[in-house]
C-alpha positions in Angstrom: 29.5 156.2 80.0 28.8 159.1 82.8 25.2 157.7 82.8 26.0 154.2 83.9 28.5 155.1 86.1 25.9 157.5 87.9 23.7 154.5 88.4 23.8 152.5 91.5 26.3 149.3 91.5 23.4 146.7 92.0 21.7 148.5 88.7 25.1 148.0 87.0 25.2 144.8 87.5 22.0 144.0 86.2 22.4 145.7 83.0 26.0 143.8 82.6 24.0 140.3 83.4 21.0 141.1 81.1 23.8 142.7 77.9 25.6 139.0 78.5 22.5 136.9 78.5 21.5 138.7 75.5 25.2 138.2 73.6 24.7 134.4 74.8 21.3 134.2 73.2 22.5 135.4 70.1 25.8 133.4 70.0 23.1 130.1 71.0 21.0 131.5 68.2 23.1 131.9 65.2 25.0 128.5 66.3 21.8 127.0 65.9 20.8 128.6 62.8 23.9 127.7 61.1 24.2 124.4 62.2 20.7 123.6 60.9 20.9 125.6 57.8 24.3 123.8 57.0 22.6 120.8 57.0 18.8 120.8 56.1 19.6 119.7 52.7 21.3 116.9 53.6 17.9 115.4 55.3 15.7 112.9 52.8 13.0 110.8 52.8 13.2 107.4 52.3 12.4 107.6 48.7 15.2 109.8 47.9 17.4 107.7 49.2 19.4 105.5 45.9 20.6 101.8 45.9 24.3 101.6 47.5 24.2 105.4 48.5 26.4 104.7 51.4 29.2 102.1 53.2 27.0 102.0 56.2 23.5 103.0 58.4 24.5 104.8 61.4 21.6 103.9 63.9 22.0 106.1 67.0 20.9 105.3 70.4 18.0 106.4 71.9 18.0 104.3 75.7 16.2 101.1 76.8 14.7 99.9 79.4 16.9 99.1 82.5 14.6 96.6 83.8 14.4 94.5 80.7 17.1 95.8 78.0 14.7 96.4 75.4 14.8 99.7 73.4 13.2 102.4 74.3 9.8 103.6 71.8 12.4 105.8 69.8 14.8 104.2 69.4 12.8 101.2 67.9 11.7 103.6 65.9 15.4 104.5 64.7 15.5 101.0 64.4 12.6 100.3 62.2 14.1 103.0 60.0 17.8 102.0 59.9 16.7 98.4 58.9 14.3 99.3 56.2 17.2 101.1 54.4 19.2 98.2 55.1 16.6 95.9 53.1 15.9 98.4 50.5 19.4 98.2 49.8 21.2 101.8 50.5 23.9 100.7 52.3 25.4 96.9 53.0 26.3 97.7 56.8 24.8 98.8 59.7 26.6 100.7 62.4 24.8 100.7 66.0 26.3 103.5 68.0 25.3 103.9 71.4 26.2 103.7 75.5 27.5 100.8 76.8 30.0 102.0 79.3 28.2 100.0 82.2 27.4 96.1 82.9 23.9 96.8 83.4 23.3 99.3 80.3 23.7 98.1 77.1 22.4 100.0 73.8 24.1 98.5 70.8 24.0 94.5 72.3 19.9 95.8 72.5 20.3 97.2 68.9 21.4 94.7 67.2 19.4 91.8 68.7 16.6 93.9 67.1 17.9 94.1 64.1 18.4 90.8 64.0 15.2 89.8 64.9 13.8 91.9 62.1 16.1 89.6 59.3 19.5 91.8 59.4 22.6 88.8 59.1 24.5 89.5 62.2 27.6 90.2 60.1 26.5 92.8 58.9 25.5 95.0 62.1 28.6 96.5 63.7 29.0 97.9 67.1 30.0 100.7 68.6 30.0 100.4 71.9 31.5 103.8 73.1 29.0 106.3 71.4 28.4 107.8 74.3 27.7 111.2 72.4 26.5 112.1 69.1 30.2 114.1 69.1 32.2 110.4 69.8 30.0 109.0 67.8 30.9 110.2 64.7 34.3 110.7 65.4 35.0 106.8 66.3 33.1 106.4 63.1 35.3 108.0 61.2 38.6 107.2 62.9 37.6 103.1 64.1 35.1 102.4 61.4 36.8 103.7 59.0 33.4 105.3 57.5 33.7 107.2 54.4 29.9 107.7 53.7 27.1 107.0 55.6 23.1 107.4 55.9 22.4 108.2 59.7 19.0 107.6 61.4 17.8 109.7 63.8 14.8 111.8 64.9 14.9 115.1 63.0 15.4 118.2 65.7 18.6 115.7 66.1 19.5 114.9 62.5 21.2 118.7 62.2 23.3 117.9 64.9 24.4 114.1 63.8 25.3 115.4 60.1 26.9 118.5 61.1 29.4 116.2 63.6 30.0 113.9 60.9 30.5 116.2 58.0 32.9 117.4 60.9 35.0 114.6 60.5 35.1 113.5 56.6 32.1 111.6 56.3 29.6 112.0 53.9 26.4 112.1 55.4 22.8 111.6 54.4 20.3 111.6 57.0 16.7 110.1 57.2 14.4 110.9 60.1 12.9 108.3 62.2 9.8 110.3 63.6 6.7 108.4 63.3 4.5 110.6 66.1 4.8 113.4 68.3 7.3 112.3 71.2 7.0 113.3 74.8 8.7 115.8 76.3 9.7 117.2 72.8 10.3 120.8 74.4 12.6 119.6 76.8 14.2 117.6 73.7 14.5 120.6 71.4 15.6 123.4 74.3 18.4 120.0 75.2 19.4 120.2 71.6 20.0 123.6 70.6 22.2 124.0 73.7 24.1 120.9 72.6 24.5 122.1 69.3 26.9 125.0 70.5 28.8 122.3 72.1 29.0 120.1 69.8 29.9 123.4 67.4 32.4 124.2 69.3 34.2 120.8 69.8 34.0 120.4 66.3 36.8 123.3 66.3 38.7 122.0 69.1 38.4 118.2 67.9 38.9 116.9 71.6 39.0 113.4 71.5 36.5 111.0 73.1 36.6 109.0 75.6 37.9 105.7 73.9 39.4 104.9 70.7 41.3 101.5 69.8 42.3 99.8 66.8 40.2 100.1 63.5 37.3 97.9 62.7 36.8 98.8 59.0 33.1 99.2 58.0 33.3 97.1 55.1 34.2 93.5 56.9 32.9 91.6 59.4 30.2 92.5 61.9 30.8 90.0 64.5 34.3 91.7 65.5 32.6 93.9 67.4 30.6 91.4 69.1 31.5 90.9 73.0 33.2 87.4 72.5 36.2 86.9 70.7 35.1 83.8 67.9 34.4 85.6 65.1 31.0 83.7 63.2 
């Protein structure tokens, strides 16, 4: 203690900043080590995955284009994925969960008219048109959906994340990854992650709750109730 109050203030406060960013590092760190570790198991392929395994495939969003609407290279990927379960029988739903908080931007309308295209009945492809977050995702799953198990498709460095959220809430979670190549940008992707881990960590504690809820929309009934016109099909 004598020592480091012999040195000079501005030295002080450097070895204070570099002792803090070194406890944040290993906070970040063993976040993300637990998060993953707590999880990893809960990852299969596609062949591992059994007939009826789940009430519903979460499909999480992944962006599209502005311009035309269409999703985005990953998340047609997700897509692809989500709807080959579907067909191979693992689950009878499909749960879209993505951003449509604006006129102009609209993930899950995008999703579904994909899945559509690809031979899903549009009953069976919900909606959820307030995932804004992995975190809301998986709560409004829970607490609108009424999900009690689910198989959620996502790219892997993000699959930790998804299950950890959902186990979070109650849901039984299996997750498949959607990775097909080597993305862009998938350093930016994987430092993005790991800091969002700790958030989503630590409002897994708090349980804050997001942005919108409503009344339930149970998994197991009809699709088109999420649908942006009221006539249900």
């Amino acid at each position: 203690m004598k020592i480091f109050k012999s040195l000079s203030l501005k030295v002080r406060i450097m070895i204070i900043l570099v002792v803090c960013f070194l406890f944040l590092f290993l906070v970040l760190l063993m976040v993300n080590l637990y998060v993953i570790g707590s999880t990893k198991d809960d990852i299969l392929s596609f062949a591992e995955v059994k007939k009826g395994q789940a009430d519903c495939i979460i499909v999480l969003g992944a962006g599209v284009s502005i311009d035309t609407g269409y999703p985005s290279y990953m998340l047609r990927d997700r897509l692809d994925k989500g709807v080959e379960l579907y067909k191979a029988g693992a689950a009878p739903k499909m749960l879209m969960s993505g951003d449509h908080g604006r006129d102009y931007y609209d993930e899950v309308n995008a999703m579904k008219q994909y899945a559509i295209e690809l031979g899903v009945p549009s009953e069976d492809i919900f909606m959820d048109h307030a995932g804004f977050s992995t975190y809301e995702s998986m709560y409004r799953a829970k607490k609108i959906f009424d999900v009690k198990s689910a198989i959620v498709v996502t790219h892997k460095y993000h699959l930790y994340r998804a299950l950890y959220n959902a186990e979070a809430f109650g849901v039984s979670a299996k997750g498949v990854e959607a990775d097909t190549v080597i993305y862009g940008a998938q350093m930016y992707h994987n430092l993005r992650e790991s800091l969002s881990r700790l958030k989503d960590f630590s409002y897994t504690i708090l349980k804050p709750k997001p942005k919108y809820l409503g009344d339930k929309i149970p998994i197991n009934g009809n699709g088109n109730r999420t649908n942006d016109y009221k006539d249900i099909e």
